[in-house]
N, C-alpha and C positions, 0 to 999 in steps of 0.2 A: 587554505584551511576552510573547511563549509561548514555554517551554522549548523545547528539541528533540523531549523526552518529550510535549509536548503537540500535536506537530504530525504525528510519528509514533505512530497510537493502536494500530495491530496489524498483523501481517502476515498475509495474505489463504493460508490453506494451502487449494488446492484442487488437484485432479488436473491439470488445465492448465496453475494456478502451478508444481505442483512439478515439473511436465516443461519447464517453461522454464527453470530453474535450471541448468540444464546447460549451459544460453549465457549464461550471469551474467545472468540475465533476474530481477528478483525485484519481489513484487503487495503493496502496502500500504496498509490503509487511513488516510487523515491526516486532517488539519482540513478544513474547509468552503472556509476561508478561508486556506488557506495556498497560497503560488504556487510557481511551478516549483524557482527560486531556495532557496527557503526548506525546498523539499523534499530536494534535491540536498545541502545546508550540513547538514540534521539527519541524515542518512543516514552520509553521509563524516562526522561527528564521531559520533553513537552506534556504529558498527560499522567506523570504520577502516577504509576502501574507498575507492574512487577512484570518480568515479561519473562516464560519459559523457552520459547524456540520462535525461531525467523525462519521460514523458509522461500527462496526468491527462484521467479521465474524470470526469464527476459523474452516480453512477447516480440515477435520481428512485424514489423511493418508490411502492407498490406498494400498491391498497386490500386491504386483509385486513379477516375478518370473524369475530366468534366467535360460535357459535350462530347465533340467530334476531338480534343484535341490530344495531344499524346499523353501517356498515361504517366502518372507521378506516382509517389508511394508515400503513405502514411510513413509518420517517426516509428522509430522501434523504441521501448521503453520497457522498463524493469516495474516487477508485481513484487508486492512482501506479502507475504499470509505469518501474520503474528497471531502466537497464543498465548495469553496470557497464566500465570500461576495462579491455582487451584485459589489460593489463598488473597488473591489481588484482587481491587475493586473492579470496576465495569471502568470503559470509557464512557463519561457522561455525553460526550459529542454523538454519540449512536441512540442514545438512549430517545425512544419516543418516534425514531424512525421505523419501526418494526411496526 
């Protein structure tokens, strides 16, 4: 059974994430294995929000190579784009990053 802390592992701060925030738009990296549900339930109880829609990509990994030697591949790992309801506060953890 995975905590909430294990399903939500970081939040994604890039230039794109942090100009969606403005539409209670917010980018998280989670488990492999976690589903929409279970994305939604860790979100509204870590940060006290109301949460309208999950929506998950799974980025695939990527060969990288260092030097001469044979090439290896980055992990593959799963994106949430959550939006929050019209009527929900802000995550204060974004707030001040924009």
């Amino acid at each position: 059974m995975a905590t909430t802390y294990d399903i939500i592992i970081r939040p994604i701060i890039t230039e794109r994430a942090m100009a969606a925030t403005a539409d209670k738009k917010y980018v998280f990296e989670v488990a492999k294995d976690a589903g929409k549900i279970e994305i939604k339930k860790a979100v509204e109880e870590i940060f006290g929000v109301k949460v309208a829609s999950v929506n998950t990509v799974t980025v695939p990994g990527k060969e990288k190579r260092m030097g001469a030697g044979r090439p290896g591949m980055t992990k593959t790992w799963k994106k949430a784009y959550v939006q929050l309801a019209a009527d929900s506060k802000t995550i204060e953890f974004f707030e001040g990053m924009v």
